[in-house]
C-alpha positions, -999 to +999 in steps of 0.1 A: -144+268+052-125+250+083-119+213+077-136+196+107-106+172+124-132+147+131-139+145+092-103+149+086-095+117+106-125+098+092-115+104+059-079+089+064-096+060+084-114+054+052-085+056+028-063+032+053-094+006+054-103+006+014-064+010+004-052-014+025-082-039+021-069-041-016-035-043-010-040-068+014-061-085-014-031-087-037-004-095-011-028-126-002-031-134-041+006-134-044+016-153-011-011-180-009-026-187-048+007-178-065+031-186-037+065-175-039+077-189-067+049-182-090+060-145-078+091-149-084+086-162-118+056-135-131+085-107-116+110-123-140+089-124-171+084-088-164+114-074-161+114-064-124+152-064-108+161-089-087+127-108-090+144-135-062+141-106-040+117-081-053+089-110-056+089-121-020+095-086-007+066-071-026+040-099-015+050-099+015+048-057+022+013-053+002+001-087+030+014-075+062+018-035+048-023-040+038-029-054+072-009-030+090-024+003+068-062-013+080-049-008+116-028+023+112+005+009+121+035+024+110+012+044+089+034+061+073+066+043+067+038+013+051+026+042+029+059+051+015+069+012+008+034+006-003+041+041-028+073+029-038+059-004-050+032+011-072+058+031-086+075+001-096+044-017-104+036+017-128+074+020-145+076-020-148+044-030-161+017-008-167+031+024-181+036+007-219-003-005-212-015+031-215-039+050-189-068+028-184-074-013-173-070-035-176-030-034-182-027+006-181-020+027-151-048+038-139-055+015-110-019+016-097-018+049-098-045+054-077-026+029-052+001+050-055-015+080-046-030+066-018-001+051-001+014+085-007-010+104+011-006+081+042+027+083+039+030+125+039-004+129+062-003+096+085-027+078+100-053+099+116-067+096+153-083+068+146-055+042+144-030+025+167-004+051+153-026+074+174-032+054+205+006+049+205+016+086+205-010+089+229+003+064+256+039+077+247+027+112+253+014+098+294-011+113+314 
């Protein structure tokens, strides 16, 4: 069976929207109920490297990345960032948790996954990766 392209794009409209809905969620959390140095701390009780860094850096890619992945800008290098922080997220904190929530992987996983996807497939047509390549590509 073909894959229709209109479906095709639809379904990675949905994925950007719902994925980056959450991560924009958790990037918000982090930024404006934690604030930085709430981050910074929860990063250093868990272990993460640098958590100076790595705490501002990771709210502030799952805000802007979530914002930009609802969009579809820079689809795919937000995808791969986005990836790389659930892998993080999954080697950090969650794999000693086991599979399932609340502290096992099975959440961040899926985040991972998803942000991978974007990353290897892009954003679809319906994004302003799209409308970009289009204008690039002229008349």
């Amino acid at each position: 069976m073909a894959r229709s392209d209109s479906r095709h794009d639809a379904g990675l409209a949905l994925l950007r929207i719902i994925a980056g809905s959450v991560f924009l969620a958790h990037g918000a959390q982090k930024l404006f109920v934690f604030g930085l140095a709430g981050v910074t701390a929860a990063f250093t009780q868990m272990g993460a490297p640098l958590p100076a860094i790595t705490g501002p850096l990771v709210a502030c890619l799952e805000f802007f990345g979530g914002i930009a992945l609802i969009i579809g800008l820079l689809t795919r290098l937000v995808g791969l960032g986005l990836a790389m922080d659930m892998l993080g997220a999954i080697f950090i904190v969650h794999l000693a948790g086991g599979f399932f929530v609340p502290k096992g992987v099975e959440f961040v996983l899926m985040l991972f996954a998803a942000g991978a996807t974007l990353a290897l497939t892009g954003a679809g047509a319906f994004s302003v990766d799209a409308a970009l390549a289009l204008r690039r590509a002229g008349p």
